[in-house]
C-alpha positions as a printed Julia matrix, in Angstrom:
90×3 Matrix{Float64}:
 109.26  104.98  104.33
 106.7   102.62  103.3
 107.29  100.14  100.81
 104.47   97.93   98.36
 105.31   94.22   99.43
 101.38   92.46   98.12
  98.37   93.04   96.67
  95.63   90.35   97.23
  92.78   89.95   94.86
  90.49   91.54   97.16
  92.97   94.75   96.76
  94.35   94.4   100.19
  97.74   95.7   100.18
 100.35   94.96  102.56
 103.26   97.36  102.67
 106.54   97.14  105.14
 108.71  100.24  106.78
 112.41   99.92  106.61
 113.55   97.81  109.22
 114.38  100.19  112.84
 117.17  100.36  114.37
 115.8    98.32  116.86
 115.15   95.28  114.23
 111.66   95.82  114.37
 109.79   96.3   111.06
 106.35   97.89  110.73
 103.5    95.8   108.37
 100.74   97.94  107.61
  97.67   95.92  106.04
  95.07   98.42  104.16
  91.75   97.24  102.38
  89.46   99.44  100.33
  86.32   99.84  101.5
  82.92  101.44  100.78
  81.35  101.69  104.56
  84.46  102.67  106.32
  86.44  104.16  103.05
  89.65  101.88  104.49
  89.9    98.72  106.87
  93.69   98.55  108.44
  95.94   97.21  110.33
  99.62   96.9   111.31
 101.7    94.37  112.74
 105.05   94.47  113.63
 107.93   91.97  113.18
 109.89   89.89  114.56
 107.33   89.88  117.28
 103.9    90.03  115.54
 102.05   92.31  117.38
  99.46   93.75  116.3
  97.68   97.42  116.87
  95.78   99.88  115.51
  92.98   97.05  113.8
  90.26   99.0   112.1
  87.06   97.09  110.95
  88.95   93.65  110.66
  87.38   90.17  112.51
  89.41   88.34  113.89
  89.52   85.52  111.54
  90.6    87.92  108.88
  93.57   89.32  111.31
  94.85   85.25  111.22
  94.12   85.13  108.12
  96.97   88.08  107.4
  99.35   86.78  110.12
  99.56   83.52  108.34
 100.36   85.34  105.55
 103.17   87.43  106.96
 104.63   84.72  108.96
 104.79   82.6   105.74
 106.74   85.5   103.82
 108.29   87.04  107.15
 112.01   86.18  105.88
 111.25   88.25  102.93
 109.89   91.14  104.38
 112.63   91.51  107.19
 115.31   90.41  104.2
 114.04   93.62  102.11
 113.58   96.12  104.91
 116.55   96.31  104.72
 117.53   96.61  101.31
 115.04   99.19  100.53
 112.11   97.37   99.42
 111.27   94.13   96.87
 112.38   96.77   93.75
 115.24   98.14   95.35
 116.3    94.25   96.44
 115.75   93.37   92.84
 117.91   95.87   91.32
 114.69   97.2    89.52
């Protein structure tokens, strides 16, 4: 399962799996687009590697890891609660 974790103003939405029994956890970075219909991308914590980049420079790729590494606690914290609304009793 997929959960919504941010939406930039650009309407780039990150999402985040449950965390894996492995501790891994699965970011998945998706950007509307009207060439390609999507640009993605996913990452994977703790390790941050990245696969699977579709139609994103490379500036814009460290551009999203600095955002996930700055809010990494949070996303491995709710993978494993089910997701920010799940977390926050919503």
């Amino acid at each position: 399962m997929m959960y919504p974790f941010m939406t930039l103003e650009d309407d780039t939405e990150i999402t985040h799996s449950d965390m894996q029994s492995d501790g891994r956890v699965k970011v998945y970075i998706e950007t509307p687009d009207e060439e390609y219909c999507f640009r993605h991308a996913t990452c994977y914590l703790p390790d941050y590697t990245w696969e699977d980049i579709y139609h994103y420079s490379k500036g814009e790729i460290d551009q999203f890891e600095d955002i996930i590494r700055s809010t990494s606690h949070l996303i491995m914290e709710f993978s494993q609660e089910g997701g920010f609304m799940n977390a926050a009793n919503f």
